[in-house]
N, C-alpha and C positions, 0 to 999 in steps of 0.2 A: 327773802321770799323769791324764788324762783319757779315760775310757770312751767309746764311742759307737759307734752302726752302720758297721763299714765294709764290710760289701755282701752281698745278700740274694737266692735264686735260688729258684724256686721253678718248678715244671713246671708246663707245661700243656700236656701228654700221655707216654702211657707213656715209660720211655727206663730204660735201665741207671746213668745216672750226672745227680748234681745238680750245677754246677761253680760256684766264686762266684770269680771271678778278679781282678783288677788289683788286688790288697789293698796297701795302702800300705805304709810299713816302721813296723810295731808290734813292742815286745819280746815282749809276749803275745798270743794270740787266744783269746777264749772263743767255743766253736761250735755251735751247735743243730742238729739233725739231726732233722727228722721223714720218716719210711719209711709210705706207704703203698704195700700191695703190689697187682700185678694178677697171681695165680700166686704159686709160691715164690722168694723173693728174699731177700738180704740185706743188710746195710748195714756197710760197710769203709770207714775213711778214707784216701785218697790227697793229699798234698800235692807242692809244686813248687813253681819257678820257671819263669815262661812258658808253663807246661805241666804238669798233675797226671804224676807220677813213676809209671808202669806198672811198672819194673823191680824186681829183687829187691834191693830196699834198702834194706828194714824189718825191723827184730825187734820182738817180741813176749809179751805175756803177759798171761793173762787166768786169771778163776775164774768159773764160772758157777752162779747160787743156790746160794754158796757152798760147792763143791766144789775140789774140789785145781787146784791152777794147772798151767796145760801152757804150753808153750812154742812159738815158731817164730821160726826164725831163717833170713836173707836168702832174705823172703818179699816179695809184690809187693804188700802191703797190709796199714793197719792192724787190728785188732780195732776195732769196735767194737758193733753189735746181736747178739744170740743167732744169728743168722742161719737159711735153711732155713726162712720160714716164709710162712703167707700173711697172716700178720696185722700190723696196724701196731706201729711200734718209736719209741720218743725217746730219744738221748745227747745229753750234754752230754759236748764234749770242752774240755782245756784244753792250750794248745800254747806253750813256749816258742821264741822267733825268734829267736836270735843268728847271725849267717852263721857264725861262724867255729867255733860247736858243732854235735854231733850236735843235730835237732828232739827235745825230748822232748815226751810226751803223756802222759797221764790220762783217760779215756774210761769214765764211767759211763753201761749202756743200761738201758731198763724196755720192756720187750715182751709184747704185751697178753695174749697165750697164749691159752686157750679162753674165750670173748665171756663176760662172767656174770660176779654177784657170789659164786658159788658157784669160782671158781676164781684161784688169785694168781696177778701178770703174774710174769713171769722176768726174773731181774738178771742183768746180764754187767757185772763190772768187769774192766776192763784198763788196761795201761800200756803204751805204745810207741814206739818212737825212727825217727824219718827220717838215714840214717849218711851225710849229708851235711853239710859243715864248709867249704862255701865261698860259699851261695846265700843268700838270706833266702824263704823262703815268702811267696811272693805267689798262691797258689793251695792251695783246699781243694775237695776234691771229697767227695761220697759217692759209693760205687761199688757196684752189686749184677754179683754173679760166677754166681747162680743161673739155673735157667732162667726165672723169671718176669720180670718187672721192677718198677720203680717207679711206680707210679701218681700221674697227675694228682694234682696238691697235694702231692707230696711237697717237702721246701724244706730247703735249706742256710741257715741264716744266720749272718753272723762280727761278734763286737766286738772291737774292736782299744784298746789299751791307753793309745796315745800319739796321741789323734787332738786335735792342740794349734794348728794352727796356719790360717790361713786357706786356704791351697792345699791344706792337706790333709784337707778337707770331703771325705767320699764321697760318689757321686750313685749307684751302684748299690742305693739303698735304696727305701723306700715316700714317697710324697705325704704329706707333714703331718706326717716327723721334725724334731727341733729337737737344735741342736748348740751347744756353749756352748766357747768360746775359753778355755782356762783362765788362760793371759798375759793377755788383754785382757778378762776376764769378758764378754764379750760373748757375746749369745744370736741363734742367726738359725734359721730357720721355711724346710724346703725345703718349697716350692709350684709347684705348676703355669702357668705362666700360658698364655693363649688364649682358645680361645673367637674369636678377631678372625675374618670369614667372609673368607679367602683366593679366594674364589672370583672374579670375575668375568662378568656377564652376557652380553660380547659372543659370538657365537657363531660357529660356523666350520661350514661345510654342505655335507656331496657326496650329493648323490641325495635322492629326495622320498620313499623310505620312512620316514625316522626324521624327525619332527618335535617341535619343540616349542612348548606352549601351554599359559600361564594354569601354569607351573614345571612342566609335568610334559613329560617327555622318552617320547614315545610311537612305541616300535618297531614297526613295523606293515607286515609282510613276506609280500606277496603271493602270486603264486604264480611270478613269473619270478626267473632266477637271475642277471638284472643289477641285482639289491638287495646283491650280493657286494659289500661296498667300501665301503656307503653309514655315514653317520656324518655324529655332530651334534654337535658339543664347545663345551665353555664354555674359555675363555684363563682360565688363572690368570694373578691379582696377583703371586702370588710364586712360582715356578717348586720344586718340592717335588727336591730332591736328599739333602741327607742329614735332612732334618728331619723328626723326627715330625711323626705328623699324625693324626689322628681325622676316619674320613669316615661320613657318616649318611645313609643313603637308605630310600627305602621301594619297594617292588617288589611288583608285580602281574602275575600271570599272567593275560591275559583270555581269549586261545585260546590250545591246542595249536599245532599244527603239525608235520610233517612235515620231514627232512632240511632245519631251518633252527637256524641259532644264532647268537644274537645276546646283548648283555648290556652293562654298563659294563666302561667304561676310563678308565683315567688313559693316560695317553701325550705321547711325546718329539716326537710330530711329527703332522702334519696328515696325511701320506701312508700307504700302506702300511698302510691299516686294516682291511684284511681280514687278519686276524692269523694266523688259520689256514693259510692258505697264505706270505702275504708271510717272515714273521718278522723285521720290519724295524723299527729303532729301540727305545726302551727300551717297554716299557711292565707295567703292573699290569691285569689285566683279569679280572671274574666272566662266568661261562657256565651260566644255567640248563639245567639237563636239559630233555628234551622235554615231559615231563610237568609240569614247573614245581616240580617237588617235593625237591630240591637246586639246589644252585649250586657250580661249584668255583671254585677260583682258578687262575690262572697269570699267572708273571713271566716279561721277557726282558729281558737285557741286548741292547744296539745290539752284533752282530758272531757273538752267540749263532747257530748251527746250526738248533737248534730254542727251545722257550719250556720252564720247567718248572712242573710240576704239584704246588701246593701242598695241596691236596684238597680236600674235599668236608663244605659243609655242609648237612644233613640236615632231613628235616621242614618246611618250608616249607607256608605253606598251600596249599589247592588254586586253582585257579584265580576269580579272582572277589574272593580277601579280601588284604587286605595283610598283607605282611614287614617287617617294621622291623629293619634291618640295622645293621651299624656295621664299618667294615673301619678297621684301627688298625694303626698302624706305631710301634715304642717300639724306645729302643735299638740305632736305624740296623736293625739285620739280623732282626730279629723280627715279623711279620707275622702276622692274627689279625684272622679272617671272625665275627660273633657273630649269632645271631637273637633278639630280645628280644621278650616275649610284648606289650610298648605301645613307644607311639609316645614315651613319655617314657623307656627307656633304662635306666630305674632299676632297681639291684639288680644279681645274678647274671644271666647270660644262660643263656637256655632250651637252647641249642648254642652249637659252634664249632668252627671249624678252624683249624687254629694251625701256624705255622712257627715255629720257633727258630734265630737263629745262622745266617741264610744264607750262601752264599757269600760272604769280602771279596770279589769284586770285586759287590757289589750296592752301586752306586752311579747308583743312576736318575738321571736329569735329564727329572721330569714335569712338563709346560706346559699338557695340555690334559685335560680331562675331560668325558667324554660318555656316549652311548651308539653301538653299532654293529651292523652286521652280519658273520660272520666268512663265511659259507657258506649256501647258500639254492637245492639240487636240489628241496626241495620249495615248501612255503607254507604257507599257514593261519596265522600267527605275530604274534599282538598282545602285548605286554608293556610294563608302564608302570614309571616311574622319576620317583617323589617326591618333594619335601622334601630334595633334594641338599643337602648343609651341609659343607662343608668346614674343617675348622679345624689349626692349630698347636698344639703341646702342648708347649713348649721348660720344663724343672725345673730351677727357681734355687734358690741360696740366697737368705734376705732377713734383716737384721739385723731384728729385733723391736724396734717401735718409729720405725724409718725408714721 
């Protein structure tokens, strides 16, 4: 029996449920549960197969700061925080895996109650059963059933019992865990690698509003509306499909402007760059406001109707100073706009806009990267574009020592 992370979920924005899914076949999981709340909310554990179990096919039993035990039986979720509150909560739950038993559980929570050392947090212990005898849990959820939800940073994490053998290394975990083979003593170090610049200099050109010179990529959108189309993209070395990838730029707003919009893209194709209208081919693309003072996002799949809208990040400086940006793709379907107060990246980000979990069919096939114009009834519209840095982000394992 050998311990170790097998997979960690943590938000990064509101949402009713934390899910940490593809868990290997462990006989035991031990599971962390931190709840922070936005509003009243609670924290219940659901597990499954392929899928957290919504259905009534839980019993129950709990005592709260030691009070008489109450019951529920074929109920759609386990006990496990005080619940109904606005305050943060931690359990530790412990789950037996056998397919062919009912799941038992054990779920100790500590829940912060009123802020101060003038007041105790509140204990919930409980015990509960999944009355399923045919599945193995491959799926732990927390779920709040309240009206508030879970707040950014809330995080599920599972260690699994039997994590023994080479193939069955988790990758759903953090940068800089280390796993140890217990057959083979062997120790290996999951790490990042990249950093390699994917990008390419050659450049691809329609129209002589958008230029580039001396790296910077300078939108500069007059007052006629045959700038519609126009666009300057660098070819990628390695065409970006399912791969992560970490992109970095720096953005300027010099003028306003009027009924113009313009901004970066990634995209599938040379044509069809007025995105706004076309909706042609794949592409990833930011759209500053008029004012320069957000930026949102939007994707489209090639065959897509329209493009969708991943949101809106905030606060940007005014016009004149730079934005040090980073737009980062992890986990194929997870997408995540950040504005950082320097040009060095370092730390937490000052904002962000964040996707989780996009559609499966999000499968880009991106070749180019630039800048564009979508639409241009009015003028006035200078914006610049930085220090473009494209890189790869692919997490190995690595034997220690190799």
């Amino acid at each position: 029996m050998a311990w170790g992370k097998a997979g960690s979920t943590t938000l990064t924005s509101a949402g009713d449920t934390v899910t940490v899914s593809g868990l290997s076949d462990n006989k035991y999981f031990t599971v962390l549960g931190y709840k922070q709340s936005s509003g009243t909310s609670d924290f219940n554990w659901r597990v499954g197969n392929g899928s957290a179990d919504s259905g009534n096919n839980y019993a129950r039993r709990q005592s709260s700061n030691g009070g008489s035990d109450t019951t529920n039986t074929g109920y759609s979720r386990m006990f496990a925080d005080n619940g109904g509150a606005s305050t943060p909560s931690f359990q530790v739950g412990y789950f037996v895996n056998i397919a062919t038993e009912e799941k038992l559980n054990i779920t100790h929570s500590v829940s912060q109650s009123t802020a101060g050392a003038g007041t105790a947090p509140d204990i919930r212990e409980s015990v509960n059963k999944w009355a399923n005898t045919s599945d193995l849990i491959d799926v732990i959820q927390g779920v709040n059933v309240e009206g508030g939800d879970f707040a950014s940073g809330s995080n599920v994490s599972v260690l699994g019992s039997d994590l023994t053998t080479s193939s069955n290394k988790p990758t759903n975990i953090q940068v800089g865990s280390r796993f140890e083979e217990t057959d083979t003593r062997k120790m290996y170090h999951y790490f990042e690698s990249g950093g390699t610049d994917i990008q390419d200099k050659t450049l691809v050109q329609n129209g002589d509003d958008i230029t580039y010179s001396g790296g910077v990529i300078d939108v500069n959108i007059g007052s006629s509306s045959s700038s519609e189309g126009d666009y300057l993209l660098h070819t990628l070395n390695v065409p970006i499909t399912t791969t992560d990838f970490v992109l970095d730029f720096d953005y300027k707003r010099v003028s306003g402007g009027t009924g113009v919009f313009g901004g970066l893209v990634f995209r599938s194709n040379q044509s069809g760059e007025s995105v706004e209208n076309s909706n042609t081919g794949d592409y990833i693309r930011t759209s500053p406001n008029a004012a320069g003072s957000s930026m949102n996002m939007y994707w489209h799949n090639d065959g897509d109707s329209t493009e969708t809208e991943l949101g809106y990040l905030t606060g940007l400086n005014s016009a004149g100073s730079w934005n040090y940006l980073r737009l980062t793709r992890t986990n194929g379907t997870n997408i995540k706009l950040e504005r950082f107060s320097s040009s060095a990246r370092s730390g937490s980000a000052d904002a962000e806009a964040a996707v989780t979990n996009l559609s499966a069919t999000w499968g880009l096939s991106l070749k180019y990267i630039g800048g564009y114009c979508a639409y241009a009834s009015g003028g006035g519209l200078e914006e610049h574009f930085d220090n473009i840095d494209l890189s790869s982000t692919t997490k190995l394992w690595k034997e220690l020592g190799t």
